[in-house]
C-alpha distance (Angstrom), angle and dihedral (degrees) to the residues before:
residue distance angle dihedral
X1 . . .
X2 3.71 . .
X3 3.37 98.0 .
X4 3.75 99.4 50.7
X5 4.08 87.3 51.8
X6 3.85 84.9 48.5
X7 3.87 88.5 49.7
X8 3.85 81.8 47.5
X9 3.54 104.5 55.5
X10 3.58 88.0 42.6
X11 3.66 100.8 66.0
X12 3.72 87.3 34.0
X13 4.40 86.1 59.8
X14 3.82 80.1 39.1
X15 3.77 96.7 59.6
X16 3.60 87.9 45.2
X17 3.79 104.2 52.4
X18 3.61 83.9 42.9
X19 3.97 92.8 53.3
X20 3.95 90.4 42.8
X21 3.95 89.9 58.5
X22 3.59 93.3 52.5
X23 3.78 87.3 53.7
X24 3.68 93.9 42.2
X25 3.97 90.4 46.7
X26 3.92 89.5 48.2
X27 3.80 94.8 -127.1
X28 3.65 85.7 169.3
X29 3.98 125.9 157.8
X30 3.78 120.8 -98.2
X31 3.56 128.6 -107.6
X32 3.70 108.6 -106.4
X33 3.91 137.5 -165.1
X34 4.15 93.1 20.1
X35 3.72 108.6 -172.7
X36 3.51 143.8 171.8
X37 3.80 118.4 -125.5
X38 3.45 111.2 -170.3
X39 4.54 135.6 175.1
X40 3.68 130.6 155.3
X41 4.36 89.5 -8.9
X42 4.19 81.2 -54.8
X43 3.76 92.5 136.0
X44 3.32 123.1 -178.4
X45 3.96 129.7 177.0
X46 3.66 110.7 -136.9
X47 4.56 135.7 -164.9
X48 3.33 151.1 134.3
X49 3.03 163.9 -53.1
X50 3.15 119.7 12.7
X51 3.61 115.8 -106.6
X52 3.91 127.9 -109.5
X53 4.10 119.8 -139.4
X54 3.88 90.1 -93.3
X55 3.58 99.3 66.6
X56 4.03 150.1 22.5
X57 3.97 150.3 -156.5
X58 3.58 125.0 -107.1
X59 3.87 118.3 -175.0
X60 3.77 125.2 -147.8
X61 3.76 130.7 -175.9
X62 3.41 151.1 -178.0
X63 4.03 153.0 156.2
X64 3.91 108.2 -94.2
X65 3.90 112.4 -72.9
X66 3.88 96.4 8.5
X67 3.53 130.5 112.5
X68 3.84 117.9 -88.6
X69 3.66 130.5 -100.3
X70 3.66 140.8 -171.7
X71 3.82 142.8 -131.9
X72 3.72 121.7 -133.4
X73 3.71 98.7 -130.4
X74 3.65 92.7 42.5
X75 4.12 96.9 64.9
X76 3.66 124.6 110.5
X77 4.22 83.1 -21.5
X78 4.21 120.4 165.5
X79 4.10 74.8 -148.0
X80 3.87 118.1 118.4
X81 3.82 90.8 -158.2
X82 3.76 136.7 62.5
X83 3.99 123.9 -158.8
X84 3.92 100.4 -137.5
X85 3.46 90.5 168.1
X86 3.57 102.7 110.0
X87 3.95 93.8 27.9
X88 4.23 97.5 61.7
X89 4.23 89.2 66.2
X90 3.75 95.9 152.4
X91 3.79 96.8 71.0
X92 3.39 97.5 -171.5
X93 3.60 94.5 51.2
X94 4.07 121.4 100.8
X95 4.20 105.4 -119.4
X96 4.03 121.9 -166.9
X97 3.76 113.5 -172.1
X98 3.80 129.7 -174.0
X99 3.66 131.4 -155.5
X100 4.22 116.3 -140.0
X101 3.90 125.9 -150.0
X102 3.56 98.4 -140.8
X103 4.03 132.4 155.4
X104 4.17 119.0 -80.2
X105 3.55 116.6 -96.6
X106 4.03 121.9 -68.0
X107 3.95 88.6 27.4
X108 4.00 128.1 104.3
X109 3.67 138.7 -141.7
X110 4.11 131.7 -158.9
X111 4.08 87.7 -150.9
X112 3.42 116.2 109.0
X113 3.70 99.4 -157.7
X114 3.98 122.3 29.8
X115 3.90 127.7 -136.9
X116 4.11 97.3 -88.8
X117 3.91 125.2 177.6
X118 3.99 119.9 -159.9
X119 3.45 129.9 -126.9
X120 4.29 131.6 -131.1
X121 4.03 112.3 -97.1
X122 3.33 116.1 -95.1
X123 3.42 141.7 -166.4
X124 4.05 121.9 -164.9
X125 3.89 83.4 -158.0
X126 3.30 104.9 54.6
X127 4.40 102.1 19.6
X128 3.97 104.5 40.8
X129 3.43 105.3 108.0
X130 3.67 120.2 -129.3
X131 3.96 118.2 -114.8
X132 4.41 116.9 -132.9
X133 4.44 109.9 -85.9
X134 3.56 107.7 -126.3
X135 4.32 101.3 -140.7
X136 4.70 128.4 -178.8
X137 3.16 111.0 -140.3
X138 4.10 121.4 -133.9
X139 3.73 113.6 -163.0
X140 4.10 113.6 -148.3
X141 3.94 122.7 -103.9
X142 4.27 80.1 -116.9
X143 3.67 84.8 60.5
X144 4.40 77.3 -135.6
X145 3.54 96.5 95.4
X146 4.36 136.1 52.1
X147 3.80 122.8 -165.0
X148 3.74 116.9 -149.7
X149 3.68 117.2 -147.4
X150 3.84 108.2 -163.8
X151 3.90 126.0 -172.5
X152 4.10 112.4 -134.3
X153 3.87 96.9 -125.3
X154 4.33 113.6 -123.0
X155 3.39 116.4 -116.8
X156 3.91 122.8 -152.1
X157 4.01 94.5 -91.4
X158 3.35 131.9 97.6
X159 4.01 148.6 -163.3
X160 3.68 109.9 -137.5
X161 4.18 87.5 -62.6
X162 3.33 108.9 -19.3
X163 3.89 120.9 92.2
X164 3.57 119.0 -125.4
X165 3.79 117.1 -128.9
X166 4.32 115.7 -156.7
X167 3.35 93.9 -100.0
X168 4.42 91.4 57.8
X169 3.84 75.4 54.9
X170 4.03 109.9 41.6
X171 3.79 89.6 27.8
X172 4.17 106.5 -176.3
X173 3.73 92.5 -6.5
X174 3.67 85.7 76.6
X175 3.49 124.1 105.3
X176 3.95 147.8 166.1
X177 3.55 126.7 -134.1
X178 3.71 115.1 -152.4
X179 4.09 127.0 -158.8
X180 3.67 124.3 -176.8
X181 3.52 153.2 149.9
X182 3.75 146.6 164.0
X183 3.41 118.4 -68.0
X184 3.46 94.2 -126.3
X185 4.37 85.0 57.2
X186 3.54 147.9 73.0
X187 3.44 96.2 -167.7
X188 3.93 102.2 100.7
X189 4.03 129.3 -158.8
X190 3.79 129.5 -164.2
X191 3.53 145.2 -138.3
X192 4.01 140.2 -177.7
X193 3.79 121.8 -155.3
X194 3.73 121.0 -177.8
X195 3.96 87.2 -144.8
X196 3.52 138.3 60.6
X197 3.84 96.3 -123.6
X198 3.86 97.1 76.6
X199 3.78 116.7 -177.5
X200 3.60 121.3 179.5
X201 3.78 120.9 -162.9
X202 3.88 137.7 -168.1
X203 4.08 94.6 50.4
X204 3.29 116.4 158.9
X205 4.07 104.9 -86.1
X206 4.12 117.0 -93.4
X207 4.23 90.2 -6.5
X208 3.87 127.5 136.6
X209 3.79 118.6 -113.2
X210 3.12 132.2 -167.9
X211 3.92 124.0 -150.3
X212 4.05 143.2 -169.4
X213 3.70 121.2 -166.6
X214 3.97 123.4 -160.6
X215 3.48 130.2 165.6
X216 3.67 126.8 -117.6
X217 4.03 137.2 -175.8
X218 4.00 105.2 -174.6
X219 3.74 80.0 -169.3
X220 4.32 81.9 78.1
X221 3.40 119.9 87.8
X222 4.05 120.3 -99.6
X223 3.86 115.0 -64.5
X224 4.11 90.7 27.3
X225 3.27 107.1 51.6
X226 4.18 84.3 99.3
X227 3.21 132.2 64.4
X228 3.84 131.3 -144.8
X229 4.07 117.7 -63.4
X230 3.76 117.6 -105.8
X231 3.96 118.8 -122.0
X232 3.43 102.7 -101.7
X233 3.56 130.1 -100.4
X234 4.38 131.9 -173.7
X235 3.37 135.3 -159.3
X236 3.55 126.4 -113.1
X237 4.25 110.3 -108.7
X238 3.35 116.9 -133.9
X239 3.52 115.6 -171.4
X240 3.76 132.5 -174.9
X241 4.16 123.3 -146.4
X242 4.01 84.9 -104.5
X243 3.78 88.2 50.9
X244 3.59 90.2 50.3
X245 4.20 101.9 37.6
X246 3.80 117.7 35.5
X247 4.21 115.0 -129.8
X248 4.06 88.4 -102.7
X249 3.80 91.0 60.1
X250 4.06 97.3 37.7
X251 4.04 79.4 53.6
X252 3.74 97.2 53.1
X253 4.12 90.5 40.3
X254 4.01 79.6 55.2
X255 3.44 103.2 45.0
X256 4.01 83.7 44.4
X257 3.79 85.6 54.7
X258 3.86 90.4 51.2
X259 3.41 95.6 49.4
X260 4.16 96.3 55.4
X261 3.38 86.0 37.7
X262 3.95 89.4 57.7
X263 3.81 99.3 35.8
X264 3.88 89.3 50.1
X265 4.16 89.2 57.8
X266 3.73 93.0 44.0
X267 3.57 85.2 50.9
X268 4.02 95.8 50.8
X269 3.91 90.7 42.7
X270 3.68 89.3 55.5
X271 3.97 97.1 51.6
X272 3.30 86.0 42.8
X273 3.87 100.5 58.5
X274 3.96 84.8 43.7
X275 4.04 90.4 55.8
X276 3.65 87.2 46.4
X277 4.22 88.9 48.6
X278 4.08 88.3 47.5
X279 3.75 97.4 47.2
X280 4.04 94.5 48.2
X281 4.05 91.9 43.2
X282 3.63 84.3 47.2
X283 3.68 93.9 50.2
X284 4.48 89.5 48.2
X285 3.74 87.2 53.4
X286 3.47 90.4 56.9
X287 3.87 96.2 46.1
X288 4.20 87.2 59.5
């Protein structure tokens, strides 16, 4: 019996010098399906899976062909996700990160180099995605023409304090696109304004429209260079009677009116002269 328990405890220390080395060694899993996830400059650095109490992520990054660096929250992290956003400042610059698998915090390896996995390229200028504009609409005293106001969506960077928007960031390579239509139509037109004021003239007088606004940069490389459709929004129609009925028809309505008009005092004139004939041969009867 007490050489079975000694085989026993044997394998058991066995098993544990044997899972201690892997530790040690950093035999630790790789970081798999590392993406970049990107809206508005928000840029975050994305993998799996997530990690086990025996190891951690570290994230380094850098422009193309320069050396590597690191961010502080993004060191020896149980995280699956890095915030880049701040970190990728040259915008037009080309960025590769990669995640390491090394051990948690307060524990050592004897390897050298640990198990990384590389990221895409990617370049916040040219790959961020560009969030919906939000936009009132101000329909013209002609009732013929609609001014779009749009908001330039913020991005996640900043100047000292103050939030940049995409336009502090595209500058005059920023454009909307506009579709509309009437509301009564599917068949959709479209229009591109280099400014966020967008007024569109020659409408059809008192209708409803409905728009979509979307940003777009044809500076961006195919499949980017627009951003994400608005919701859409219409325009209240206003029409007048004249909108509504053209002259030729008011004319007939009014000649129509004339007529009754006429026909009903013809009509009254006529009863009346009859009355008038009763009541006096009424009255001669009486005199015989």
């Amino acid at each position: 019996m007490w050489k079975i328990g000694a085989k026993e405890a044997l394998l058991a220390l066995s098993i544990d010098i044997l899972v201690f080395t892997c530790l040690v060694s950093g035999e630790f899993p790789r970081a798999q399906n590392v993406t970049w996830t990107s809206t508005n400059f928000k840029t975050l650095l994305t993998w799996g899976p997530k990690p086990s109490e025996n190891y951690s992520y570290t994230v380094e990054y850098s422009v193309v062909g320069q050396d590597r660096e690191q961010n502080p929250h993004c060191i020896q992290s149980r995280e699956t996700m890095c915030d880049l956003s701040a970190s990728l400042s040259r915008l037009r610059d080309s960025y590769i990160a990669e995640v390491l698998s090394e051990p948690p915090r307060g524990a050592a390896s004897d390897l050298v180099e640990f198990p990384h996995t590389p990221s895409p390229a990617f370049c916040p200028y040219q790959d961020t995605d560009i969030d919906r504009p939000d936009f009132t609409i101000v329909v013209g005293k002609d009732k013929r023409s609609v001014t779009l106001n749009v908001t330039d969506p913020p991005t996640a960077l900043f100047d000292g304090n103050r939030q940049l928007s995409i336009r502090d960031v595209f500058a005059d390579e920023l454009q909307y696109r506009v579709s509309y239509r009437r509301h009564s139509s599917t068949g959709k037109k479209e229009y591109t304004s280099a400014g966020s004021v967008i007024e569109l003239k020659k409408l059809d007088r008192g209708e409803s429209y409905c728009f979509e606004v979307q940003a777009y940069v044809p500076s961006r490389k195919p499949g980017k260079q627009l951003g994400a459709q608005s919701q859409t929004q219409c325009s209240t129609g206003e029409k007048s009677f004249t909108d509504v009925y053209s002259v030729p028809v008011i004319a007939g309505g009014v000649l129509l009116i004339l007529v009754i008009v006429s026909v009903g005092i013809v009509v009254a004139v006529v009863c009346l002269k009859r009355r008038r004939k009763a009541q006096e041969t009424a009255k001669e009867r009486d005199l015989l």
